[in-house]
mmCIF file of the C-alpha atoms, coordinates in Angstrom:
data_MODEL
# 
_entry.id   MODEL 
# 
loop_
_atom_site.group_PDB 
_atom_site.id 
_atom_site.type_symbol 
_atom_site.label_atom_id 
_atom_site.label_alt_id 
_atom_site.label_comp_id 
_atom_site.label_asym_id 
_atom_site.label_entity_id 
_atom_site.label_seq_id 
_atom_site.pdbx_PDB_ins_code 
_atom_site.Cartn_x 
_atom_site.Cartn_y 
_atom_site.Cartn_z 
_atom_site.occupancy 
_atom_site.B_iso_or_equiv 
_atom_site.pdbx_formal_charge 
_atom_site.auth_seq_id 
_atom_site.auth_comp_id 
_atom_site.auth_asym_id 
_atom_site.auth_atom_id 
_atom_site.pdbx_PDB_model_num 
ATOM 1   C CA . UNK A 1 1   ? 23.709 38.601 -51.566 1.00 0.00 ? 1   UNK A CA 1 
ATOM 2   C CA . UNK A 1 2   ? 25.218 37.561 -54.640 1.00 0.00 ? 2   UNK A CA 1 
ATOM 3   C CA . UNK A 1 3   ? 22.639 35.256 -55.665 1.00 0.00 ? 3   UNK A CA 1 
ATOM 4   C CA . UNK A 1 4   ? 19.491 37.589 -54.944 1.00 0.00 ? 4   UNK A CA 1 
ATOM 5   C CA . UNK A 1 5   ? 21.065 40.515 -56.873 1.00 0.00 ? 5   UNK A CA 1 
ATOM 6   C CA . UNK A 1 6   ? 21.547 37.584 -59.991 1.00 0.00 ? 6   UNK A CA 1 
ATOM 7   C CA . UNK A 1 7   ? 18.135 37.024 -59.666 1.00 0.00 ? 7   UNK A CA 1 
ATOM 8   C CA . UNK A 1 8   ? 17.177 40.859 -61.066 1.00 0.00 ? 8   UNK A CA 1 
ATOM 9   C CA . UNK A 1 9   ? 15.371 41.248 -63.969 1.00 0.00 ? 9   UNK A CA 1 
ATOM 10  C CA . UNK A 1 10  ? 17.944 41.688 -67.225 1.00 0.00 ? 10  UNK A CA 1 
ATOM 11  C CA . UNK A 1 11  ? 21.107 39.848 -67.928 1.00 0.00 ? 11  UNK A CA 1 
ATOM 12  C CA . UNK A 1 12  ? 23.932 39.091 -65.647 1.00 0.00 ? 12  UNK A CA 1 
ATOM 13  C CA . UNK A 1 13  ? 26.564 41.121 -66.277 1.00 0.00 ? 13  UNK A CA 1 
ATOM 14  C CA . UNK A 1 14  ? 29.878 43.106 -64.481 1.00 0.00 ? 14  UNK A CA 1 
ATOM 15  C CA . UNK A 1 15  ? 26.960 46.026 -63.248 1.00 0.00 ? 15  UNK A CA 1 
ATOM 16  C CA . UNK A 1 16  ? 25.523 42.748 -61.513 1.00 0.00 ? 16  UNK A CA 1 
ATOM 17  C CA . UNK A 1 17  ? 28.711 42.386 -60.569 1.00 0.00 ? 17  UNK A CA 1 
ATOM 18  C CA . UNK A 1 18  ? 29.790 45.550 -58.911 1.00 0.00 ? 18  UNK A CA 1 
ATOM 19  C CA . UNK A 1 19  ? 26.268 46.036 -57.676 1.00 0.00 ? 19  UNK A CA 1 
ATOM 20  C CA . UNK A 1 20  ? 26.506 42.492 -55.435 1.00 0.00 ? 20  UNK A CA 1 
ATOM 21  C CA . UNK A 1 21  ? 30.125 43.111 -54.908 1.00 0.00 ? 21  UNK A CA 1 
ATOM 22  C CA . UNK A 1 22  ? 30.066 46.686 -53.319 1.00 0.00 ? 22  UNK A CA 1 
ATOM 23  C CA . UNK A 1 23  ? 32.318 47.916 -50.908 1.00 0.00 ? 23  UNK A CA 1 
ATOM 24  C CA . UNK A 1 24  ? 30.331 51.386 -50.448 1.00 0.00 ? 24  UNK A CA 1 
ATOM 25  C CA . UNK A 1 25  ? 27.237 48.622 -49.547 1.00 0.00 ? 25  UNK A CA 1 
ATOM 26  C CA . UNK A 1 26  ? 29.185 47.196 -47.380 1.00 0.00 ? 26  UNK A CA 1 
ATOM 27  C CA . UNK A 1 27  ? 30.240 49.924 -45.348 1.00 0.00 ? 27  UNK A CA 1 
ATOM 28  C CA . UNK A 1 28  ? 26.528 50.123 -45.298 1.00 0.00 ? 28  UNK A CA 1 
ATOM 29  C CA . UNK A 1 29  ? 25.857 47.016 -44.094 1.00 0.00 ? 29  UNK A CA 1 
ATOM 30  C CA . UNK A 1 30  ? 28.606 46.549 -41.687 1.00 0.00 ? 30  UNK A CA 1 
ATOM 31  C CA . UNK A 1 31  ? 27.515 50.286 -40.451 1.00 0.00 ? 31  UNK A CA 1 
ATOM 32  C CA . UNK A 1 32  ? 23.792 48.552 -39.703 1.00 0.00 ? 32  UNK A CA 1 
ATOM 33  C CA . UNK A 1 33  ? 25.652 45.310 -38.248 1.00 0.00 ? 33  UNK A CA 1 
ATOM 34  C CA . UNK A 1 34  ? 27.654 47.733 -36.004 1.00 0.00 ? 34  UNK A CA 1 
ATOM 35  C CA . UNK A 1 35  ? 24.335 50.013 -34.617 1.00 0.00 ? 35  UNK A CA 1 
ATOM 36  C CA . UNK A 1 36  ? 22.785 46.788 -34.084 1.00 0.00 ? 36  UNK A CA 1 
ATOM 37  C CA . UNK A 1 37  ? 24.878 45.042 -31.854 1.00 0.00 ? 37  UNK A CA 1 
ATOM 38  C CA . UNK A 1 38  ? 25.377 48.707 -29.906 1.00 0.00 ? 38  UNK A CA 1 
ATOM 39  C CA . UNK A 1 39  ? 29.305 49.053 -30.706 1.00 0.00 ? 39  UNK A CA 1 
ATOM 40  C CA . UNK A 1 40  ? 30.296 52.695 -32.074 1.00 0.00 ? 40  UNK A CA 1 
ATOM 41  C CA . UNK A 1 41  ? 29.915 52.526 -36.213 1.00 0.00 ? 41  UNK A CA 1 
ATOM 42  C CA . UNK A 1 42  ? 32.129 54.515 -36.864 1.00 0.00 ? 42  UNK A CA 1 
ATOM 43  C CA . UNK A 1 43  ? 34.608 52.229 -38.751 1.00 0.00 ? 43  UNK A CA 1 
ATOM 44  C CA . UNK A 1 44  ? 33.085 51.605 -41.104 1.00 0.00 ? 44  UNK A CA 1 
ATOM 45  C CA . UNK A 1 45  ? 33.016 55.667 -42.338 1.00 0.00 ? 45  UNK A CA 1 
ATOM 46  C CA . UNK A 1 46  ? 35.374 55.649 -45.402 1.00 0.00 ? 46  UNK A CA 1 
ATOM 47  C CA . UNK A 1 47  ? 38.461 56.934 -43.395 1.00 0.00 ? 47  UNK A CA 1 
ATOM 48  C CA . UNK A 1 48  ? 38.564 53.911 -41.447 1.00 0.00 ? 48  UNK A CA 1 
ATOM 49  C CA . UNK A 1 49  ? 36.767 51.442 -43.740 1.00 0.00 ? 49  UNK A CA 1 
ATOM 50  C CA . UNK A 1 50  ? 38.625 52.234 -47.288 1.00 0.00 ? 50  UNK A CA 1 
ATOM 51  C CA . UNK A 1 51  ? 42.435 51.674 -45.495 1.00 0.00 ? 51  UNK A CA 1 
ATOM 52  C CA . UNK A 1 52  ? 41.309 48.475 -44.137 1.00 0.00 ? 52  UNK A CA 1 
ATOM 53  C CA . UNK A 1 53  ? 39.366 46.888 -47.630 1.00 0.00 ? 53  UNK A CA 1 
ATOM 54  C CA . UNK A 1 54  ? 43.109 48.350 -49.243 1.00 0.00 ? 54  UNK A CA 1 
ATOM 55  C CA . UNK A 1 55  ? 44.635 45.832 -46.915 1.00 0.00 ? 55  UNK A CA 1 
ATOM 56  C CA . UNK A 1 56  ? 42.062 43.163 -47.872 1.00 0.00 ? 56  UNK A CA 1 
ATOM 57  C CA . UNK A 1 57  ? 42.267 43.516 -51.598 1.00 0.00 ? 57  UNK A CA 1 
ATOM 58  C CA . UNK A 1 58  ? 46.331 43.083 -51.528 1.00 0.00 ? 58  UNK A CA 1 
ATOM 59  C CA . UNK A 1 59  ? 46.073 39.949 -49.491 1.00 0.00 ? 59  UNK A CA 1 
ATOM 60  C CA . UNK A 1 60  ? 43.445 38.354 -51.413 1.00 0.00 ? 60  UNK A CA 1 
ATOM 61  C CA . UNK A 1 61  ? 43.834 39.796 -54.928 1.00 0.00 ? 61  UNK A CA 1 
ATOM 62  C CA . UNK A 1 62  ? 44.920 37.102 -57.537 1.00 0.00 ? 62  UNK A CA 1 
ATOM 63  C CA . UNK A 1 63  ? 43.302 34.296 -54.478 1.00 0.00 ? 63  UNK A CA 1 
ATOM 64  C CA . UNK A 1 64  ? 40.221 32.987 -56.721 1.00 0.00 ? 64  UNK A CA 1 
ATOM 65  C CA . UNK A 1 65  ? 37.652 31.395 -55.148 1.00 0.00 ? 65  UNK A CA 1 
ATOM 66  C CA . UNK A 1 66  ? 36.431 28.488 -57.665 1.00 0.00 ? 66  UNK A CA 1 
ATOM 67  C CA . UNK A 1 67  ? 33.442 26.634 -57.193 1.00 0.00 ? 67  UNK A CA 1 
ATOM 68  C CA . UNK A 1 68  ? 34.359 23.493 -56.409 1.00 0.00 ? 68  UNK A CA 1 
ATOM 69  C CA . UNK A 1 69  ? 34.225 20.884 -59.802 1.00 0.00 ? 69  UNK A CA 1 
ATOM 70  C CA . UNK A 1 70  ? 31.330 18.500 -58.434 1.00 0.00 ? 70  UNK A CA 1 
ATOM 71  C CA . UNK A 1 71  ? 29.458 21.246 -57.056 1.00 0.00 ? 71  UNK A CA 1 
ATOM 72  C CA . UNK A 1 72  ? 29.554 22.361 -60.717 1.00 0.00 ? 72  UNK A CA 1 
ATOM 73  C CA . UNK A 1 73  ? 28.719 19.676 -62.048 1.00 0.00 ? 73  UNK A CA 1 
ATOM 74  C CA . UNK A 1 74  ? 25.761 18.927 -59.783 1.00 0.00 ? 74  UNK A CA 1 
ATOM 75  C CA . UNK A 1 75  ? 24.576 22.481 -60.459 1.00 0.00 ? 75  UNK A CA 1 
ATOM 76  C CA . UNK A 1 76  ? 24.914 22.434 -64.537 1.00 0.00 ? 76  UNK A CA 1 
ATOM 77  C CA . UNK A 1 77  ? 23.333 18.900 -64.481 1.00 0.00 ? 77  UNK A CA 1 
ATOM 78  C CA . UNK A 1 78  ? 19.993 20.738 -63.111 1.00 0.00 ? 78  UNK A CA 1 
ATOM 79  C CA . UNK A 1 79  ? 17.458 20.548 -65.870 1.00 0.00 ? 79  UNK A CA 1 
ATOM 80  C CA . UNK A 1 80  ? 16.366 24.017 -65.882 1.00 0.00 ? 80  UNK A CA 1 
ATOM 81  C CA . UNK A 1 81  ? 13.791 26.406 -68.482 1.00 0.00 ? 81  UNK A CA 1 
ATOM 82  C CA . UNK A 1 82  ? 14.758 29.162 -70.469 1.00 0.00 ? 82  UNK A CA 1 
ATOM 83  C CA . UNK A 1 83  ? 12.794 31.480 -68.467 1.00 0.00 ? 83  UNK A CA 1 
ATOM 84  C CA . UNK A 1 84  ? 14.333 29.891 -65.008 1.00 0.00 ? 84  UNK A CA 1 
ATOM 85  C CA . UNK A 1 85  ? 18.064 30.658 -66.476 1.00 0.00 ? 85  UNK A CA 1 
ATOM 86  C CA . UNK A 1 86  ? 20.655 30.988 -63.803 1.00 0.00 ? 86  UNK A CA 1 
ATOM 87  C CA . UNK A 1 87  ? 24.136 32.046 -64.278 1.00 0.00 ? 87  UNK A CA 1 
ATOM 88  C CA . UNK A 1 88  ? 26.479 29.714 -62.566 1.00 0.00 ? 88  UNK A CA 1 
ATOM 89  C CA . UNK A 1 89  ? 29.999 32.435 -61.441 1.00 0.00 ? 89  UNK A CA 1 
ATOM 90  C CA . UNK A 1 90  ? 32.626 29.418 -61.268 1.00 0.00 ? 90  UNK A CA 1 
ATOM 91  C CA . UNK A 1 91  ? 35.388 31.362 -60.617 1.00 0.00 ? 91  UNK A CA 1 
ATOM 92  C CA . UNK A 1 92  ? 35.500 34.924 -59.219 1.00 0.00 ? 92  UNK A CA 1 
ATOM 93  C CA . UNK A 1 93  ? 38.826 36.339 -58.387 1.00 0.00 ? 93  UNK A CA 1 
ATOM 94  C CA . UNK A 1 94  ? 39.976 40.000 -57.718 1.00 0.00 ? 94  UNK A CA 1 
ATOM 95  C CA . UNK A 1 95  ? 42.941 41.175 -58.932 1.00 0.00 ? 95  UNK A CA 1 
ATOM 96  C CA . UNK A 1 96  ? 45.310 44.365 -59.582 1.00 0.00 ? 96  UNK A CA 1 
ATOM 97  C CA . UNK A 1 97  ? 43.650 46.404 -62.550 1.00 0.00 ? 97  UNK A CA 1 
ATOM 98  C CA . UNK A 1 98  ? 46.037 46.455 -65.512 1.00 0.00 ? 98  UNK A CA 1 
ATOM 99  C CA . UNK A 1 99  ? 43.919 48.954 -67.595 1.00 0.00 ? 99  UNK A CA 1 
ATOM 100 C CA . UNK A 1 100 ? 45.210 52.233 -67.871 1.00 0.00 ? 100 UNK A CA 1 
ATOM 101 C CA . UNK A 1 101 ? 41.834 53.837 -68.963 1.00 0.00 ? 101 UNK A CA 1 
ATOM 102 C CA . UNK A 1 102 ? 40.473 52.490 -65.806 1.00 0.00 ? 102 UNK A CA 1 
ATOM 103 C CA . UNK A 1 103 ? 41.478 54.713 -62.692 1.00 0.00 ? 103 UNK A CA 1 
ATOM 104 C CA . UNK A 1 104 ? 40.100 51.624 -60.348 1.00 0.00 ? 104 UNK A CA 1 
ATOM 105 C CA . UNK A 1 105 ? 43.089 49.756 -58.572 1.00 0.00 ? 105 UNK A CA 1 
ATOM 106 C CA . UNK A 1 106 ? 41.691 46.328 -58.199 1.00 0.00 ? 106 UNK A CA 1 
ATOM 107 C CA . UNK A 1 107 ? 39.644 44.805 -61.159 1.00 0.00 ? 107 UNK A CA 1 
ATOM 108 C CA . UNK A 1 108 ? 37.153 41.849 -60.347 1.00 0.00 ? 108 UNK A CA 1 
ATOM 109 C CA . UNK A 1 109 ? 37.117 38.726 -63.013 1.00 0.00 ? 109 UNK A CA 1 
ATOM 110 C CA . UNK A 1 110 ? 34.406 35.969 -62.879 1.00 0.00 ? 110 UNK A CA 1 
ATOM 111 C CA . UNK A 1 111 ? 34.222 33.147 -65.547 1.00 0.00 ? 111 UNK A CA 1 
ATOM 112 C CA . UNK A 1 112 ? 30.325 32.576 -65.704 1.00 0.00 ? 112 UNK A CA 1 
ATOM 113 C CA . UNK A 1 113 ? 28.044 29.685 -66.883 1.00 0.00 ? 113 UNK A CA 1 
ATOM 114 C CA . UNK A 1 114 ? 24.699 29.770 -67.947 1.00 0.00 ? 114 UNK A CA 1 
ATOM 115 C CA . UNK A 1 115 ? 22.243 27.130 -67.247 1.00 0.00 ? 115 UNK A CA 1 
ATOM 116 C CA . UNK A 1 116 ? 20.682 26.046 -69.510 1.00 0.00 ? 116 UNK A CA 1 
ATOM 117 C CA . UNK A 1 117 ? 23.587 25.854 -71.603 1.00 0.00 ? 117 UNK A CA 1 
ATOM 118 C CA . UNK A 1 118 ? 23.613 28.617 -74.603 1.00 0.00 ? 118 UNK A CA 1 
ATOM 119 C CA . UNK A 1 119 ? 24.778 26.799 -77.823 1.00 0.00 ? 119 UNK A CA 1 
ATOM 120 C CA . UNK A 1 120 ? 28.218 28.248 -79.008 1.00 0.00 ? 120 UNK A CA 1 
ATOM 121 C CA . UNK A 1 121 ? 29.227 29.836 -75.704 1.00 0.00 ? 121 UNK A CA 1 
ATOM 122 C CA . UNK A 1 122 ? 30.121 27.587 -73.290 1.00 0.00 ? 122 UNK A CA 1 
ATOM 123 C CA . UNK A 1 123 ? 31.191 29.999 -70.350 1.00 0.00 ? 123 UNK A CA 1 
ATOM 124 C CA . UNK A 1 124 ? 32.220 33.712 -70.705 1.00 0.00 ? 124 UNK A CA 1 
ATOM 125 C CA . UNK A 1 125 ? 34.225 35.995 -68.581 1.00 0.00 ? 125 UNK A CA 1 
ATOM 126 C CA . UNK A 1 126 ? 33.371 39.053 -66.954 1.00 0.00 ? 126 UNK A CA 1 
ATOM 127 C CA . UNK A 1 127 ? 35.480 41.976 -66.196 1.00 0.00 ? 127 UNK A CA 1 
ATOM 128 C CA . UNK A 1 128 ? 34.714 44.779 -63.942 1.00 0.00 ? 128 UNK A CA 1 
ATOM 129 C CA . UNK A 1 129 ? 36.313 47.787 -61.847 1.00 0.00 ? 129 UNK A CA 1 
ATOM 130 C CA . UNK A 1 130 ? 36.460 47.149 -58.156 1.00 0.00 ? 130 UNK A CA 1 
ATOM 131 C CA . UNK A 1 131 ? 35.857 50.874 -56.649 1.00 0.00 ? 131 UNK A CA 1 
ATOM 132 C CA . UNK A 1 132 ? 36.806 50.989 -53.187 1.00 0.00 ? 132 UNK A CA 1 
ATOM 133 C CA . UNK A 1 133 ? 36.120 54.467 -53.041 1.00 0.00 ? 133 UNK A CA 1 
ATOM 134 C CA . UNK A 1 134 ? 35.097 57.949 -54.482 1.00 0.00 ? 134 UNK A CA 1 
ATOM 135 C CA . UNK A 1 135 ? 35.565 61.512 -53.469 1.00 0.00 ? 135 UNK A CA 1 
ATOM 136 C CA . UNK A 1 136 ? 32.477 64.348 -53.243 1.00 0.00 ? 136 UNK A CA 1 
ATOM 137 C CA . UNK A 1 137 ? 32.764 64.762 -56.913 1.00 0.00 ? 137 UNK A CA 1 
ATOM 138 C CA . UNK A 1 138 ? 32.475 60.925 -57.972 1.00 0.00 ? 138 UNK A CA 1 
ATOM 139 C CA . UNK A 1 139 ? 36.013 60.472 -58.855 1.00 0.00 ? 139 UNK A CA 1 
ATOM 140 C CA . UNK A 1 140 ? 37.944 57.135 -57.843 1.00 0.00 ? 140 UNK A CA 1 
ATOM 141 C CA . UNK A 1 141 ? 40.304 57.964 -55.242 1.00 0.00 ? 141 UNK A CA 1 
ATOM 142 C CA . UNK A 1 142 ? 40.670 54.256 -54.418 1.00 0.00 ? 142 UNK A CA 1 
# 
């Protein structure tokens, strides 16, 4: 999932981010995944489903997940085009927000390369909110 929403047209950025890294998608998905396999979908309605991802995000919050060094390697060796750019995330991580302007409780953090390289910027990070969830009137309630 991930990879396809990189591959929209524009720059990679923390929208591409929070757009690939959803939990209201999820509960979509895992909605879907529910129906289809005939078992009552109902968990994964926000009552059930934003409790549980609260669980999730304090066990795994500050647990990056890092691309492994020669599987970097390998992947920023590829001779790729300018117009075939990828954007190599080589650490992701999501972690307790520590921004009082943002209402969010978790925050996710990715350290991103581009191939091919971009002279002068090696890597760069990107920050964005991690919204579990939203009331009626769009405000974060988790």
């Amino acid at each position: 999932m991930f990879r396809i929403e990189a591959k929209q047209p524009g720059h990679f950025d923390a929208n591409t981010m929070a757009r690939a890294i959803s939990p209201r998608k999820f509960g979509q998905e895992l909605g879907e995944a529910l129906k289809a396999k005939l078992i009552d979908p109902s968990m994964a309605e926000p009552q059930y489903l934003v409790p549980i991802l609260r669980s999730i995000m304090q066990e795994i919050s500050t647990k990056p997940l890092e691309l492994p060094e020669a599987e970097f390697a390998k992947r920023m060796k590829e001779q790729r085009s300018e117009k075939d750019r990828i954007e190599i995330v080589k650490s992701l991580v999501i972690e307790p927000n520590q921004d009082p302007q943002n209402k969010a409780e978790y925050r996710l953090k990715a350290i991103v390369y581009p191939n091919p390289p971009v002279p002068n910027m090696p890597g760069f990070q990107l920050i964005s909110p991690f919204i579990l969830a939203q009331d009626q009137a769009g405000n974060i309630i988790a």
